[in-house]
N, C-alpha and C positions, 0 to 999 in steps of 0.2 A: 633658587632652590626652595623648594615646599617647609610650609613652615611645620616643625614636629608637632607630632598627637599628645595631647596634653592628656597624660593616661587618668588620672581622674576623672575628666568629662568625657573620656571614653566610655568609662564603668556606668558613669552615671547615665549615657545617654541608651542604655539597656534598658533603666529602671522606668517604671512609669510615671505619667507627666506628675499625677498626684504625688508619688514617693520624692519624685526629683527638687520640686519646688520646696517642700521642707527641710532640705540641708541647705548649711547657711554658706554656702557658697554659689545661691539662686541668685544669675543676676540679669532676668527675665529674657529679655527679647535675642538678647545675648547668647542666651544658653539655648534658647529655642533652634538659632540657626546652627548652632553649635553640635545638638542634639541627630537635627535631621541631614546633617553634611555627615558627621560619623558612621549613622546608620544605614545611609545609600550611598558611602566611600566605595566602594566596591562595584556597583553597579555606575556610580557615574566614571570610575577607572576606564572600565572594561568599554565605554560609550565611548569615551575619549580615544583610545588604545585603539577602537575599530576603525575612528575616524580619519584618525592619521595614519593608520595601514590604508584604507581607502584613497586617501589624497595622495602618497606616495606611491603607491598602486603594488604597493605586496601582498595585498588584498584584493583580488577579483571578487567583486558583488556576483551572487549567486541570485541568478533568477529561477523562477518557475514560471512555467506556462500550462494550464488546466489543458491535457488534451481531452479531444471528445471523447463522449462514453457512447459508444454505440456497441450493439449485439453483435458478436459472431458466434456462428451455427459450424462447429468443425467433427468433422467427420474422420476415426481413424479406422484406417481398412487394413487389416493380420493377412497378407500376402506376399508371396517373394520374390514378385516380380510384378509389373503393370498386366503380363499378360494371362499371368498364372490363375487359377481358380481362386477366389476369394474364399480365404480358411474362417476368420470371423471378424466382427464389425460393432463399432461404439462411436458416442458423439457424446458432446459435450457442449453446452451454450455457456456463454460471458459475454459478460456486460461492463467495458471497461476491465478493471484487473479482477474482478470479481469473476467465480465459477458460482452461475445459478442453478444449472441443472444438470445430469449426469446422466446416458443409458449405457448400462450395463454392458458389455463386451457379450455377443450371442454369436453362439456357430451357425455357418451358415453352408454348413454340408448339402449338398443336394437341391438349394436356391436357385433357382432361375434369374437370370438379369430382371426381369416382372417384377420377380420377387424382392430382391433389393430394393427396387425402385418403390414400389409400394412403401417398404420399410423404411424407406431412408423420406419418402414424404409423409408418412405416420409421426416419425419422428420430431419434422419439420412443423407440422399442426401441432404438436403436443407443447413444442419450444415456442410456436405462436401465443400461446395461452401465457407468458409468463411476460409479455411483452406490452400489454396495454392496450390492445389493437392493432399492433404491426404482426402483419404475415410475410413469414421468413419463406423465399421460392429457392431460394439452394443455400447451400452448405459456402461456405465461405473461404476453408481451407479444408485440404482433404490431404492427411496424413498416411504417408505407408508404410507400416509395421511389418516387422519379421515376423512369420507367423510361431519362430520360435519364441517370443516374448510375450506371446496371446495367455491373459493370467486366469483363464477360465481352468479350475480342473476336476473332474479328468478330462483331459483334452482326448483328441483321436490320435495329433499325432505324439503326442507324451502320454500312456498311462499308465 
């Protein structure tokens, strides 16, 4: 069994070394280890405590693993179907769990496929620029939205 906190040299091992050494119950080398066991009681508990949940194994060790941080270029397109006219269209670039860059959600009423395509590599050059020297050639994922949830307004088909 642990032997009890000798509540005296508990108090005292708060006070500073200078205040400590003047009451006359300094008994040097003694009280020093005295001192610094009271004060990191606690944290050396808690060390002990994880140790032996780890050997006993009620404890699973928690790993981490750095994943990579690379760019994605994703593209959400306001349509109701694959084959339906595209209502309107936004992207977004990240880097890792980080969002760097954001384009606005834009109707794309009366666009030509040309059109998009230009737009969507306009986009793609602009997201290059944020990259260090990597050129982004497509979009990474491409998202399809209800054109009911399109947050532009006034919209055409809500106004």
């Amino acid at each position: 069994m642990a032997r009890a906190i000798a509540e005296k040299c508990r108090r005292c091992s708060k006070l500073p070394v200078d205040q400590a050494k003047l009451k006359e119950c300094w008994v040097g080398q003694r009280c020093h280890v005295r001192r610094s066991s009271y004060k990191h009681r606690d944290r050396y508990n808690r060390n002990k405590k994880r140790k032996y949940q780890l050997q006993t194994g009620k404890l699973i060790p928690e790993v981490t693993v750095e994943a990579p941080i690379k760019p994605a270029a994703i593209r959400r397109m306001y349509r109701a179907r694959r084959d339906a006219p595209l209502h309107a269209m936004s992207a977004e670039l990240w880097i890792g769990q980080k969002r760097v860059a954001f384009v606005e959600p834009v109707h794309t009423l009366g666009w030509t496929n040309s059109d998009v395509t230009k737009y969507s590599r306009n986009i793609l050059n602009r997201f290059s620029e944020h990259l260090d020297g990597k050129v982004l050639h497509q979009f990474d994922s491409q998202v399809e939205v209800d054109p009911s949830q399109c947050p532009i307004r006034p919209c055409p088909l809500f106004p």
